[in-house]
Structure formats: C-alpha cells, structure tokens
Backbone of each chain as ProteinMPNN parsed JSONL, in Angstrom:
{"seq_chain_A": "XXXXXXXXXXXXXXXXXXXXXXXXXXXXXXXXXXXXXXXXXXXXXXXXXXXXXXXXXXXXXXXXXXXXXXXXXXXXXXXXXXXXXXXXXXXXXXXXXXXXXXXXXXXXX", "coords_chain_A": {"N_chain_A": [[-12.967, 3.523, -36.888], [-9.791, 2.93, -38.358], [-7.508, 0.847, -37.081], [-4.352, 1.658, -36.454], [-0.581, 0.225, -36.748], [2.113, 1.761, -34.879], [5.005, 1.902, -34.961], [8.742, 1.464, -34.259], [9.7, 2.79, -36.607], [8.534, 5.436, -36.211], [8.208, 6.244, -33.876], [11.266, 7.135, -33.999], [10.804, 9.145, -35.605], [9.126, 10.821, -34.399], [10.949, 11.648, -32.487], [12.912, 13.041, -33.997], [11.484, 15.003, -35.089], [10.801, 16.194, -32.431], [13.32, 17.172, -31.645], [15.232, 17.598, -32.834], [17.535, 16.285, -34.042], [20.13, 14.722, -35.921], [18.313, 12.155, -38.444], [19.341, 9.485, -37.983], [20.585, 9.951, -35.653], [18.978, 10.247, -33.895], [17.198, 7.532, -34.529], [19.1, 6.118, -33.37], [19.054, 6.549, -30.654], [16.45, 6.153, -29.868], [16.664, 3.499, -30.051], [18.031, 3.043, -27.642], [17.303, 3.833, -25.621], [15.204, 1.954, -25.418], [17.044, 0.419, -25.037], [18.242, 0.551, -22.729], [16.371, 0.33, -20.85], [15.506, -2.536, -21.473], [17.694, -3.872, -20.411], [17.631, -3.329, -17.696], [15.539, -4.252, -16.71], [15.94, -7.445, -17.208], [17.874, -7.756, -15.287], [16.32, -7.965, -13.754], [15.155, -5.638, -11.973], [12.791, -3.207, -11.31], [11.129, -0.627, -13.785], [9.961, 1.875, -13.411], [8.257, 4.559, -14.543], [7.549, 8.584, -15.044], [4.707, 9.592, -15.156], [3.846, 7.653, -17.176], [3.906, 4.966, -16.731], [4.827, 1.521, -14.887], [7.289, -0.873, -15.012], [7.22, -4.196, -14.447], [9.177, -6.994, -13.112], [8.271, -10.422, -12.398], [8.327, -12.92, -10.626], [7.617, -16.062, -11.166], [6.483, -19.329, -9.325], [6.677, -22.716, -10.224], [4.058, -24.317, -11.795], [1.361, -26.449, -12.546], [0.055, -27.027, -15.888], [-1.702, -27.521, -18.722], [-1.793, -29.083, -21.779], [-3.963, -27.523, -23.863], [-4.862, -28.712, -26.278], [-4.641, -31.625, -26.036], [-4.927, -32.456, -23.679], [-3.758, -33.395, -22.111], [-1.408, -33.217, -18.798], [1.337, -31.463, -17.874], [4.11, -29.795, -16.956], [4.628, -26.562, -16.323], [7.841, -24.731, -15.95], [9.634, -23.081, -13.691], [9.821, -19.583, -13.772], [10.521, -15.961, -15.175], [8.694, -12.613, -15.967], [7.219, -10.211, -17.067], [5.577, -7.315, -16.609], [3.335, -4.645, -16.967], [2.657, -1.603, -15.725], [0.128, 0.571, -16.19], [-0.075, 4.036, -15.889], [-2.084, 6.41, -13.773], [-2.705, 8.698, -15.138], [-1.911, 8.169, -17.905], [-4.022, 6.408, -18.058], [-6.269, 7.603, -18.155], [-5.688, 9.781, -20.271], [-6.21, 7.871, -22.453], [-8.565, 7.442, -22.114], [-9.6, 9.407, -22.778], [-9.612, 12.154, -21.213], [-7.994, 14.994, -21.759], [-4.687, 14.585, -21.026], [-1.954, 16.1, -19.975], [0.667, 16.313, -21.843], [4.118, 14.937, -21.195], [6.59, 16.418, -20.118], [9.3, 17.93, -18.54], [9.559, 19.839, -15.916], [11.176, 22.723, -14.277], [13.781, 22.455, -14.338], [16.681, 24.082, -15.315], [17.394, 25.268, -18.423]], "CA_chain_A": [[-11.576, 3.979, -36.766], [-8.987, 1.716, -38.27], [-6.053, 1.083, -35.903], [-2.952, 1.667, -36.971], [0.238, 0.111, -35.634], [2.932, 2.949, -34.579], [6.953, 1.084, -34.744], [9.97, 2.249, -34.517], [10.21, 4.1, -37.2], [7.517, 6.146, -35.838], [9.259, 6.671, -32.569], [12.145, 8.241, -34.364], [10.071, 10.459, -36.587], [8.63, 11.749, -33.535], [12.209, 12.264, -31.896], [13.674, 14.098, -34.896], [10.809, 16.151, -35.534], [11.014, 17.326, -31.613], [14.468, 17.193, -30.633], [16.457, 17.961, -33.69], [19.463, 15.495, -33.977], [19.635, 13.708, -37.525], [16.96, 10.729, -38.139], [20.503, 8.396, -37.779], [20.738, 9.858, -34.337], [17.018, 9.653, -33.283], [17.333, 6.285, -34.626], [20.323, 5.167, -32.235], [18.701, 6.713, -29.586], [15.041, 4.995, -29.673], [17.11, 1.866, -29.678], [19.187, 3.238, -26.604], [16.382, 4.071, -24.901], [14.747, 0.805, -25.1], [17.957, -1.26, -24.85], [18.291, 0.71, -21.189], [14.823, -0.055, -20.23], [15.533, -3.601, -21.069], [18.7, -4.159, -19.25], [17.361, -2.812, -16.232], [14.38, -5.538, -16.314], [16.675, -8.581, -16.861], [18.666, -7.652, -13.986], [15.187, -7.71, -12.227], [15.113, -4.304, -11.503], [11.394, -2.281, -11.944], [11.517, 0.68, -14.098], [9.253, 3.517, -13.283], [8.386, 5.878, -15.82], [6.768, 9.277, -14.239], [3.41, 9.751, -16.282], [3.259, 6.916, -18.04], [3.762, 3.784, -15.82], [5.992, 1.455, -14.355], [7.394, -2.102, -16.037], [7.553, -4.73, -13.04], [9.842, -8.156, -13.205], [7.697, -10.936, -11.375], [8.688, -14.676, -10.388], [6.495, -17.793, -11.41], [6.661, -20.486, -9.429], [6.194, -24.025, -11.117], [2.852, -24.991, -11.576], [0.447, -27.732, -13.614], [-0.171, -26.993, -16.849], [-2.304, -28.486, -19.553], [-1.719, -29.281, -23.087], [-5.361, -27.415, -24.633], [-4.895, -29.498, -27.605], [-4.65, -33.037, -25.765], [-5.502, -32.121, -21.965], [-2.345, -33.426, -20.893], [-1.059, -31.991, -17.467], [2.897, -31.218, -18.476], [4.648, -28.822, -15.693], [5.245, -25.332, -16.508], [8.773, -24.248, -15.286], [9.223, -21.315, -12.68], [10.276, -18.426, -15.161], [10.126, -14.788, -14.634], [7.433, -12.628, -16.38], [7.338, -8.783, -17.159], [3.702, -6.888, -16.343], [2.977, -3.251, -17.295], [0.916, -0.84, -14.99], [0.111, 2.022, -16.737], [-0.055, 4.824, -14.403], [-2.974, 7.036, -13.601], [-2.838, 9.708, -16.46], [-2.033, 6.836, -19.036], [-5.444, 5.643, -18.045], [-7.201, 9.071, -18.441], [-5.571, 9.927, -21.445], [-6.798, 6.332, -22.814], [-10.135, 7.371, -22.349], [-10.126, 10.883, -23.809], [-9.187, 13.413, -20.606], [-6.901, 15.812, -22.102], [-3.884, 14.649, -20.143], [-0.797, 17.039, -20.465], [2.116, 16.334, -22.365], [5.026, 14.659, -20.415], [7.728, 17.235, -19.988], [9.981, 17.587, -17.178], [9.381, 21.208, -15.611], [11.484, 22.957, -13.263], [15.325, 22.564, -14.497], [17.155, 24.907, -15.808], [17.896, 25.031, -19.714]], "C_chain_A": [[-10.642, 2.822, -37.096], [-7.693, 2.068, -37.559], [-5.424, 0.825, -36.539], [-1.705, 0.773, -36.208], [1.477, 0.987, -35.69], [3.858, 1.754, -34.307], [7.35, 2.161, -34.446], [10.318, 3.327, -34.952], [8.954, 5.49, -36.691], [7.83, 7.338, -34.787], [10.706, 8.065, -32.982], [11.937, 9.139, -34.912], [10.066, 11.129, -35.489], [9.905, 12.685, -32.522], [12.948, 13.265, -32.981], [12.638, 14.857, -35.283], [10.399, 17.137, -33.998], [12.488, 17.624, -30.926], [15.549, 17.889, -31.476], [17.606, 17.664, -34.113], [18.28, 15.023, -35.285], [18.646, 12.691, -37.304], [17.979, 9.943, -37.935], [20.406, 8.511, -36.477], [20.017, 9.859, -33.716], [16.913, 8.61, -33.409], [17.72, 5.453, -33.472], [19.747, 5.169, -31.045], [17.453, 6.362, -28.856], [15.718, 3.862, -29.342], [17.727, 1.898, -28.186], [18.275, 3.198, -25.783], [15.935, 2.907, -24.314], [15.792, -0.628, -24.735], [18.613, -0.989, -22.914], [17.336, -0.208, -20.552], [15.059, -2.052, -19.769], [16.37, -3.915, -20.341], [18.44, -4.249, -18.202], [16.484, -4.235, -15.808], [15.053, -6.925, -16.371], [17.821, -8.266, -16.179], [17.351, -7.726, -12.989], [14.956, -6.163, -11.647], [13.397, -3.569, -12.123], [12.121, -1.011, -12.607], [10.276, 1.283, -13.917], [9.358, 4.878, -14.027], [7.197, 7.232, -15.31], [5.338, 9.512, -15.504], [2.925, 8.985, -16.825], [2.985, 5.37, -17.745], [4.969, 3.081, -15.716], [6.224, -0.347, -14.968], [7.611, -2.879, -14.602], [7.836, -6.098, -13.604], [8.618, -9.202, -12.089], [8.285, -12.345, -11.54], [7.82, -15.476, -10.396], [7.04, -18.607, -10.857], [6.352, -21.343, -10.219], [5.232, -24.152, -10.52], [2.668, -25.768, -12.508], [-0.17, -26.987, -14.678], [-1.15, -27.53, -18.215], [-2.15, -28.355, -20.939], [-3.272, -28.881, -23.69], [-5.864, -28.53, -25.491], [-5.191, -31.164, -26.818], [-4.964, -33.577, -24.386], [-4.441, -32.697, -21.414], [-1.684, -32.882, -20.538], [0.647, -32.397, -18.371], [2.946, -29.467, -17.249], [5.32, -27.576, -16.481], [6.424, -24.761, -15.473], [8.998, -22.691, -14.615], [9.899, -19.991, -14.023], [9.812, -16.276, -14.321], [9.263, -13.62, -15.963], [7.114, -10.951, -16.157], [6.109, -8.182, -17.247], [4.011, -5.056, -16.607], [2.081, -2.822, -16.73], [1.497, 0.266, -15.823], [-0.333, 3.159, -15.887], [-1.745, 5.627, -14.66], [-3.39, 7.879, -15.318], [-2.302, 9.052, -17.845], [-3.517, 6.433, -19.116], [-6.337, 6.403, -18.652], [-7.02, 9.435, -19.692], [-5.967, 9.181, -22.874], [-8.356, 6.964, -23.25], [-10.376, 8.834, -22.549], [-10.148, 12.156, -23.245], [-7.837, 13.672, -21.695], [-5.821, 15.598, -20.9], [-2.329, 15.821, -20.646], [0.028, 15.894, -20.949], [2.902, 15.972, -20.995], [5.721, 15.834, -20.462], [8.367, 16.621, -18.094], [10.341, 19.104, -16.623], [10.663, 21.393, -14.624], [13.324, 22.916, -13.667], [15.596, 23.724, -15.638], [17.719, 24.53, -17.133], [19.405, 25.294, -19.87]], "O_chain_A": [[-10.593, 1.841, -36.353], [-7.06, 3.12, -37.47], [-5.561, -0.119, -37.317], [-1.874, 0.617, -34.999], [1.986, 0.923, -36.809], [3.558, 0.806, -33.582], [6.873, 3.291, -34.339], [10.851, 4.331, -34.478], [8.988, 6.53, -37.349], [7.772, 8.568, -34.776], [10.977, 9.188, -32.557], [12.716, 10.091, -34.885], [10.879, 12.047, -35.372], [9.86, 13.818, -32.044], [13.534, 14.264, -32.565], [13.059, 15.656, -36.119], [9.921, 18.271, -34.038], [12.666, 18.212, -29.859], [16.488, 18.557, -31.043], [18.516, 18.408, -34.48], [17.086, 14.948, -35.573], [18.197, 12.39, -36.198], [17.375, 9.062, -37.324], [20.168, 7.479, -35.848], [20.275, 9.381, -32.611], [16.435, 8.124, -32.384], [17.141, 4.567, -32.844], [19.758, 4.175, -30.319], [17.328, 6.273, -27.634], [15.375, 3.226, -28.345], [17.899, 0.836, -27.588], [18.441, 2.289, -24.969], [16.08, 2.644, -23.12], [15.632, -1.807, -24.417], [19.135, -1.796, -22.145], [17.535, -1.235, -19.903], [14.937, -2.675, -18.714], [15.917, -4.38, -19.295], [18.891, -5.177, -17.53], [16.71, -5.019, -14.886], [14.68, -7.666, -15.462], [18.87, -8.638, -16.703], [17.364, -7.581, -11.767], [14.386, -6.039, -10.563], [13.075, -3.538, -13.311], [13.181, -0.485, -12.27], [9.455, 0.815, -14.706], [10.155, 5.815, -14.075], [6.017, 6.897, -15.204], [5.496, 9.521, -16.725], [1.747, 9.098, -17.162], [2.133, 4.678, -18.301], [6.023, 3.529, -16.168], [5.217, -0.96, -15.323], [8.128, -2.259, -13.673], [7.055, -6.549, -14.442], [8.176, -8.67, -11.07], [8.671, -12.761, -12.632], [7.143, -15.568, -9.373], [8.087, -19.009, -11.365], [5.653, -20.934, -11.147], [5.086, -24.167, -9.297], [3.543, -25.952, -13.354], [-1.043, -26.207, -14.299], [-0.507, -28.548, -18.473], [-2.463, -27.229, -21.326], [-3.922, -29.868, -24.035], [-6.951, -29.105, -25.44], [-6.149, -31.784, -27.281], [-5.187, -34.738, -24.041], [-4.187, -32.506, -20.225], [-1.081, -32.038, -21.202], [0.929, -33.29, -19.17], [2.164, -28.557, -16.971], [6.361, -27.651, -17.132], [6.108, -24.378, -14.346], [8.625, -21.575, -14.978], [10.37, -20.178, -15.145], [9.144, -15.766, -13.422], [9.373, -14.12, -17.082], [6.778, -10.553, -15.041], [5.438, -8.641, -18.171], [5.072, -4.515, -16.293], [0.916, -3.199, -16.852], [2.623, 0.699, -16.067], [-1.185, 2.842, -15.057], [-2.436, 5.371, -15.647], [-4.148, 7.575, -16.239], [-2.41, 9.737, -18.862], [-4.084, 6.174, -20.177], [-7.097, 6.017, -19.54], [-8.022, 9.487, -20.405], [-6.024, 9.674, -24.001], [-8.999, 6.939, -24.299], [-11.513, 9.288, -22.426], [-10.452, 13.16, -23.888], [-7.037, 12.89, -22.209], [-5.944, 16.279, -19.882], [-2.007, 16.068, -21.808], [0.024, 14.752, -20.49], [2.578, 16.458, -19.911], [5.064, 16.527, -21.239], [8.165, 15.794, -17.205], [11.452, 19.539, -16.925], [11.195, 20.379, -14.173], [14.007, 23.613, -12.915], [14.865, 24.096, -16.556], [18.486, 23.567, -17.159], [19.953, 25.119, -20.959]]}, "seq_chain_B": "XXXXXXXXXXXXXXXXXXXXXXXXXXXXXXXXXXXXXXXXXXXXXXXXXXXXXXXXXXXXXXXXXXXXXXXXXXXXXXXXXXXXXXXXXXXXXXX", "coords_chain_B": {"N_chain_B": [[15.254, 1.483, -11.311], [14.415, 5.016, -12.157], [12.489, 7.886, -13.982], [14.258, 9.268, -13.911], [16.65, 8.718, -13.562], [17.318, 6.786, -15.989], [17.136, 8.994, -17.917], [19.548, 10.386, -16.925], [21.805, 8.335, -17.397], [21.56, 7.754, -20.184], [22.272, 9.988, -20.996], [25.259, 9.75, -19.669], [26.407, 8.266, -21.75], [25.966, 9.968, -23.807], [27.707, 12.107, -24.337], [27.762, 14.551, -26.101], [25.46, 15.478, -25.718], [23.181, 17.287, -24.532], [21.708, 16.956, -20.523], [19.328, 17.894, -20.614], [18.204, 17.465, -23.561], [18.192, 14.459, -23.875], [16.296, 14.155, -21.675], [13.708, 15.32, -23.348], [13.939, 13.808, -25.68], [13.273, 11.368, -24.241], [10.646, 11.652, -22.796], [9.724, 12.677, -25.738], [9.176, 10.0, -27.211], [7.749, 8.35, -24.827], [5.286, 10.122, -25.224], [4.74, 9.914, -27.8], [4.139, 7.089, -27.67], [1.792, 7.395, -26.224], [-0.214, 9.107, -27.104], [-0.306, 7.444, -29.762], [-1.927, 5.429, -28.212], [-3.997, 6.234, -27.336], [-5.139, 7.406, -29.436], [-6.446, 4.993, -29.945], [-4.723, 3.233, -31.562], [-1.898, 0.892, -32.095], [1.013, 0.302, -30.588], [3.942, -1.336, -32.092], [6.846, -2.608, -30.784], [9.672, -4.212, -31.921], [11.086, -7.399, -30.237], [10.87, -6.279, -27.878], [8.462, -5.278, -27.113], [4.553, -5.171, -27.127], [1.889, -3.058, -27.056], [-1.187, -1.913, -26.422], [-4.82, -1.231, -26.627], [-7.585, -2.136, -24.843], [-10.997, -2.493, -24.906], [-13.545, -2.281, -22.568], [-16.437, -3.244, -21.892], [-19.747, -0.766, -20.808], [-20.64, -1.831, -17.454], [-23.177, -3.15, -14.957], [-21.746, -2.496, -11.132], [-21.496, -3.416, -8.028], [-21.126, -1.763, -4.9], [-19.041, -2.699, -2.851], [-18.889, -2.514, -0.201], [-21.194, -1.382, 0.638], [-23.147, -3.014, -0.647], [-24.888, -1.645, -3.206], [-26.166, -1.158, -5.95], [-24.469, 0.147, -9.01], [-23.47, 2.013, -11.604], [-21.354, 1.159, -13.984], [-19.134, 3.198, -16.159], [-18.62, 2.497, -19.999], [-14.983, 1.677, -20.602], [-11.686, 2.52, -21.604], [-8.676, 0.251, -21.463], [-5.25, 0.293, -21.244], [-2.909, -2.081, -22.586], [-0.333, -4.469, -22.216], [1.988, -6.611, -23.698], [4.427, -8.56, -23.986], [7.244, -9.223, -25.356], [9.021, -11.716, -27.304], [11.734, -11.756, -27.742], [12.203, -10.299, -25.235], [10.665, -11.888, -23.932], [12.528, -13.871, -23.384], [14.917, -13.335, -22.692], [14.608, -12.521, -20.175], [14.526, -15.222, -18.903], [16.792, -16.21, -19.705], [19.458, -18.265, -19.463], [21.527, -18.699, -16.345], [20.861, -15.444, -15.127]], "CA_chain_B": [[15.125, 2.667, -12.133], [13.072, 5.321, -12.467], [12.815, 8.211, -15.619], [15.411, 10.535, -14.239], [18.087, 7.671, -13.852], [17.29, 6.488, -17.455], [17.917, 9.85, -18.561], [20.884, 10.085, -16.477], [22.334, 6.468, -17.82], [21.715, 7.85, -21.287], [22.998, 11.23, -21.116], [26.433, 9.73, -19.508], [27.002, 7.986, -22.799], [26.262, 10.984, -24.992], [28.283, 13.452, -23.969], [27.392, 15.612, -26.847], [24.185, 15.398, -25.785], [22.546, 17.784, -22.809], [20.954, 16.279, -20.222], [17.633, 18.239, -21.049], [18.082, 16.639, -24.577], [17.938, 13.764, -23.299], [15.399, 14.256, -21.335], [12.872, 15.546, -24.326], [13.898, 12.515, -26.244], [12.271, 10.285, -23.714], [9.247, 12.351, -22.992], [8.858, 12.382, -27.026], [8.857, 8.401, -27.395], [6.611, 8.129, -23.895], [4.02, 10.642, -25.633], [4.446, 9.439, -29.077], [3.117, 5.809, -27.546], [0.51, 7.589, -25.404], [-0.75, 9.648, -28.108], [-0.827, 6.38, -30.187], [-2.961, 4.3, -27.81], [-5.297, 7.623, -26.821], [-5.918, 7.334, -30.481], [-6.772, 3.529, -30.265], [-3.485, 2.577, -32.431], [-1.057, -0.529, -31.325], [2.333, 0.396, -30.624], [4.477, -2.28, -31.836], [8.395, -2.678, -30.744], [10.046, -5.834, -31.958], [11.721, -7.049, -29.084], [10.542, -5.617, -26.868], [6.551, -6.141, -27.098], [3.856, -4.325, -28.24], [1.057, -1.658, -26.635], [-2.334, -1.66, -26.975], [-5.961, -0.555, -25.934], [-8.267, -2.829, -24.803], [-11.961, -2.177, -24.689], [-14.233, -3.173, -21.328], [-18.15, -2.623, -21.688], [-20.369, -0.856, -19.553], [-21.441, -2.985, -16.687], [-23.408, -2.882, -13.391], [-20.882, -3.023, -10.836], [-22.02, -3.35, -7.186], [-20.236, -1.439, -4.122], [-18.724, -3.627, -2.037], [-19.385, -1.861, 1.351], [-23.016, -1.238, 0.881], [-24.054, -3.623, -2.002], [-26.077, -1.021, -3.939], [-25.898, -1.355, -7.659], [-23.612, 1.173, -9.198], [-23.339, 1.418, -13.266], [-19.757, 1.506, -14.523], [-19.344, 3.534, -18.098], [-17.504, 1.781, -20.868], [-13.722, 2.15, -20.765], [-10.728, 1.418, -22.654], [-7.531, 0.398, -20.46], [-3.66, 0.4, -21.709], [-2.652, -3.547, -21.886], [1.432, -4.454, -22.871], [2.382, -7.9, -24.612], [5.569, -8.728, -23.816], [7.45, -9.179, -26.824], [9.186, -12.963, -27.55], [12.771, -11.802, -27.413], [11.911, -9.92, -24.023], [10.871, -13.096, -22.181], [13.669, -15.125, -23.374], [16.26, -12.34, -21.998], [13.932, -12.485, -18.633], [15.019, -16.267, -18.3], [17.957, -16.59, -20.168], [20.029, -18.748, -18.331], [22.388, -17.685, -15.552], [20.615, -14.721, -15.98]], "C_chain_B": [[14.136, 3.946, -12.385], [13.6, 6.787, -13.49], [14.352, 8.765, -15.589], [17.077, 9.866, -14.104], [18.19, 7.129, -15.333], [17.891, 7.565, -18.068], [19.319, 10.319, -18.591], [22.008, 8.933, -17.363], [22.232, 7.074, -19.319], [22.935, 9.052, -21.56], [25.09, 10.889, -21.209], [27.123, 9.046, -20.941], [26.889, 8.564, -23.858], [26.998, 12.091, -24.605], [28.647, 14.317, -24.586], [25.991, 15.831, -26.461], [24.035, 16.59, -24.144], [21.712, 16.937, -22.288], [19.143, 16.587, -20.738], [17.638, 18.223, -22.539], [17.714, 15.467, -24.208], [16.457, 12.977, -22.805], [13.898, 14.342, -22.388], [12.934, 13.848, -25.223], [12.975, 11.11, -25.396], [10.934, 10.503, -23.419], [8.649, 12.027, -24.823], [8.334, 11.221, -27.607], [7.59, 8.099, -26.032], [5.094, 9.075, -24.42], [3.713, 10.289, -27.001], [3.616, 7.885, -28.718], [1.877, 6.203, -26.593], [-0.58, 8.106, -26.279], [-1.355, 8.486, -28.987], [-2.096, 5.285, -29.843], [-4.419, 5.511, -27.318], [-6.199, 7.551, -28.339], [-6.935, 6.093, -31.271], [-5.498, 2.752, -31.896], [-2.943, 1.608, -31.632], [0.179, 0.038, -31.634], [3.236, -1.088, -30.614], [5.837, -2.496, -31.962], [8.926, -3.722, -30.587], [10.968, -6.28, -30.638], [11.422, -6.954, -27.717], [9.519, -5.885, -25.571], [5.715, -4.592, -27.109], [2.287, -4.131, -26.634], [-0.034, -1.947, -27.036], [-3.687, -1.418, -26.323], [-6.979, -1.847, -25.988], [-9.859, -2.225, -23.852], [-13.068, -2.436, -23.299], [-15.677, -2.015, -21.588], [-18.459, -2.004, -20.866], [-21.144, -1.84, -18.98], [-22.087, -2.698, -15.58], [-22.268, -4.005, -12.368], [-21.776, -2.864, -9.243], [-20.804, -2.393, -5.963], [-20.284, -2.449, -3.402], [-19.11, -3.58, -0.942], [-20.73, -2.213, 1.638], [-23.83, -2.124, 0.185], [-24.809, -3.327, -3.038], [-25.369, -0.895, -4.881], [-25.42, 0.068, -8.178], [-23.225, 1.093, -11.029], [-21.793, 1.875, -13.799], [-19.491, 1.962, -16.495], [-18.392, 2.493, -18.417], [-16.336, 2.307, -20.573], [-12.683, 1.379, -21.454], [-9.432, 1.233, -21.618], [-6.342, 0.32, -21.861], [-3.51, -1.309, -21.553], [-1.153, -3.611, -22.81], [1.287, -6.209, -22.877], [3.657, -7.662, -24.36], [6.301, -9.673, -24.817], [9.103, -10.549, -26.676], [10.906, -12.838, -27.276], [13.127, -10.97, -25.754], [11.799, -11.621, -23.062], [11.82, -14.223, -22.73], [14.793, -14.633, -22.655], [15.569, -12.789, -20.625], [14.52, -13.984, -18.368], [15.796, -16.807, -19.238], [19.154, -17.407, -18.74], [21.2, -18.581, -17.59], [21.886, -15.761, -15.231], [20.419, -14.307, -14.2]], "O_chain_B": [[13.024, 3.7, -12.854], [14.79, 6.907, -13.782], [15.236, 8.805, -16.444], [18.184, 10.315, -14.404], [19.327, 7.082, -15.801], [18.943, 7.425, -18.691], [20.06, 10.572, -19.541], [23.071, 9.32, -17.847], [23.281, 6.703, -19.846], [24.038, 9.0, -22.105], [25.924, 11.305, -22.013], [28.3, 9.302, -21.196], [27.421, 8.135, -24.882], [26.408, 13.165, -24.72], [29.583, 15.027, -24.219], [25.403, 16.598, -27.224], [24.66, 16.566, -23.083], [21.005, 16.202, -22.978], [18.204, 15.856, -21.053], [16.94, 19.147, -22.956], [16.484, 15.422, -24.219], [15.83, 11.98, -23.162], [13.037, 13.479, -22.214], [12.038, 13.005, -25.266], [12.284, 10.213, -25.881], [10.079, 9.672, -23.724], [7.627, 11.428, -25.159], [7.338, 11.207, -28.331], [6.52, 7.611, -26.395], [3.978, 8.73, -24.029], [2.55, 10.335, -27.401], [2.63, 7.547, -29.374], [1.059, 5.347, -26.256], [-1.719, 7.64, -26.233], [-2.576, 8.372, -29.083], [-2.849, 4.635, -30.568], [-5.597, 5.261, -27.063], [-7.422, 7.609, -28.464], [-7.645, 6.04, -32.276], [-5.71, 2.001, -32.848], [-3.42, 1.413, -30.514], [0.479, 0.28, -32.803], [3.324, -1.831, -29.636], [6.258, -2.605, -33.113], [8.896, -4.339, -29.522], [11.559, -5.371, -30.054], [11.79, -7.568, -26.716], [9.475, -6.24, -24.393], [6.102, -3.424, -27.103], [1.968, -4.853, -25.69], [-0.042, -2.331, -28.205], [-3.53, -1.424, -25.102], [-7.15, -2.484, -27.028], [-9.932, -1.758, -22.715], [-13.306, -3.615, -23.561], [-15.878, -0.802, -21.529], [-17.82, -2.194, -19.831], [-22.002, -2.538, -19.52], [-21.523, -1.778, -14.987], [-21.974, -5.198, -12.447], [-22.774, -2.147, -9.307], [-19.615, -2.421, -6.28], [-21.303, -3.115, -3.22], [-19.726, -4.548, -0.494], [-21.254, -2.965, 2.459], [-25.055, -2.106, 0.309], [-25.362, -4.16, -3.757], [-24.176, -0.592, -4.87], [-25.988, 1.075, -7.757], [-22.735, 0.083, -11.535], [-21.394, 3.036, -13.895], [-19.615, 1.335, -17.548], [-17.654, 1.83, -17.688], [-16.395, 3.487, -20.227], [-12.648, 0.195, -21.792], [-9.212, 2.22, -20.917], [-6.577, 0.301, -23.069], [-3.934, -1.843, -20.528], [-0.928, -2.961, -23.831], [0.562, -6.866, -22.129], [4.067, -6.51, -24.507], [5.896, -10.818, -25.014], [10.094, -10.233, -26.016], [11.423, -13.754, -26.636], [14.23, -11.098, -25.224], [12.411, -12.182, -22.152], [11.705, -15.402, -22.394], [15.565, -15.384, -22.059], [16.263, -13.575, -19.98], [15.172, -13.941, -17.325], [15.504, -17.932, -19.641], [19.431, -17.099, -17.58], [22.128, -18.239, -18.323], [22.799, -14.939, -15.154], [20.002, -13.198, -13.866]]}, "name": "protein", "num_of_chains": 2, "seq": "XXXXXXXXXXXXXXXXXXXXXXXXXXXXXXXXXXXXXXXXXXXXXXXXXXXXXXXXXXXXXXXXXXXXXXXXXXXXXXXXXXXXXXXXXXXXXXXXXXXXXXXXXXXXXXXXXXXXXXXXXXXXXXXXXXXXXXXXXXXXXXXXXXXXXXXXXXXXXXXXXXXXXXXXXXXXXXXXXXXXXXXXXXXXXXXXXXXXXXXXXXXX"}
C-alpha cells in the first residue's frame, strides 16, 4: 500500500464535495477551523474533539540535555509542548472496526 | 474547548452560515483525516503538524495482576507531529 499524504487541499475537497459552499469558501473555512483550534492551544486551553480526540497543552520543566553529535550536556529551556490523544473510536477505526461517521445527531435542521 | 464551542466560535463569525453547516464542515475535515489514517495515509497540515499511523508488532504481553503470558495482536495507533510553526506559537514570548 503506498501512503499517500492527504493536505489541505484535500480537506477542502472533502468540505465542498459535502457541504456545498464554493471551493473559495471551503478553503477559508479549513483554515478557520484550524486557526480556532490553534488559538485555543496557545492560550493553553485543551481542545476536545468528540470522536476523534482531544489536543492537550503540557509544561516542560528545564532539564539536561545532550548534544548527540558531541555529548555535550547544554540545558533545555522549560517550553510548552502540544500531545494528541486520539480517542477510543480513532483507535478502532485505525485498525479496521467500521467506526461510524462523525455526525452530530439529535438537533434540529 | 470542546467540538460544540468550536462550532459555536465559527458559526458566530459566519452569519450566513447555519450552525448545522458548520457543524458538517467540521465533522467532514475530522472524517476526511480519520478516513485518511484508517487507510494508512499521513495527513499533513503546514502549520499546524502532521497525522500519521504508526505500526506496533505482535508481542507477548504479560498481565500484570496474575503474570500469565497473554499475546497482544499487531496494531496500528494514530501518532500527531506537531508542526514547527505550532511550537513556536506554544512559546512565543509573552505568550
């Protein structure tokens, strides 16, 4: 199986071929999407995505470090450090259960 | 945050937009990258950071409780790369 890599433009295909706004405005709105997401995380804030998993901000203290190349210790500064759990039915779907389709049931059209 | 505030937070700045537009639009990007990595593809969003499937053998795994040998199938997990202009925003300074 050769792996592919899925961008952007990929993203918006998939939004204008289920949503129906122009590819300009599927465009804007992949970017919108992801320029929420990020905001939220450099404010520190987790985002939680239902189905698919949740993005979590974490804090590094300073620790000792080593140069691979020359083995010299050099101090890595505290920094903060963005981790991805992928939720349950991310996992399943990974490995080939038929997981449903995200939707969002129950509201009124 | 969690989805239905995202959608919320989007919606309020389209206000041509329905919320259950909205809504579909983020479902279609969260299944378009699930679909992608189910298929063993790499989702990659500049920026951002990039998606991908990572393989783990089968192994004998032991239970912890009892100690009796237990065989674990192969599996593939979900793993995220956090993408170069992402962790510079994360410790941008004053930030």
């Amino acid at each position: 199986m050769a792996a592919k890599t899925v961008t952007r433009a990929d993203l918006c295909e998939a939004v204008y071929q289920k949503v129906g706004l122009s590819r300009t405005e599927s465009a804007s709105l992949v970017e919108l999407v992801l320029k929420e997401i990020t905001d939220c995380l450099e404010r520190g804030e987790t985002v939680k995505l239902s189905s698919f998993g949740s993005f979590v901000v974490r804090k590094k203290g300073q620790r000792i470090g080593r140069n691979p190349k020359t083995g010299k210790e050099v101090p890595i500064s505290p920094r903060r450090v963005m981790v991805f759990k992928p939720s349950a039915i991310l996992k399943q779907r990974i490995n080939g259960a038929d997981g449903k389709l995200i939707t969002d049931d129950g509201l009124d059209d | 945050m969690i989805k239905s505030e995202l959608v919320a937070h989007i919606a309020a700045q389209n206000p041509h937009l329905y919320q259950r537009d909205v809504e579909n639009i983020v479902n279609a990007i969260l299944n378009e990258i699930t679909a992608a990595l189910a298929r063993g593809d790499r989702v990659e969003l500049r920026g951002f950071g990039a998606f991908s499937v990572k393989h783990r053998p089968a192994r004998t795994g032991r239970n912890p409780r009892t100690g009796a040998h237990v065989s674990v199938e192969k599996k593939s997990v979900p793993f995220f790369k956090t993408g170069k202009e992402m962790r510079e925003r994360l410790n941008r300074e004053g930030a």
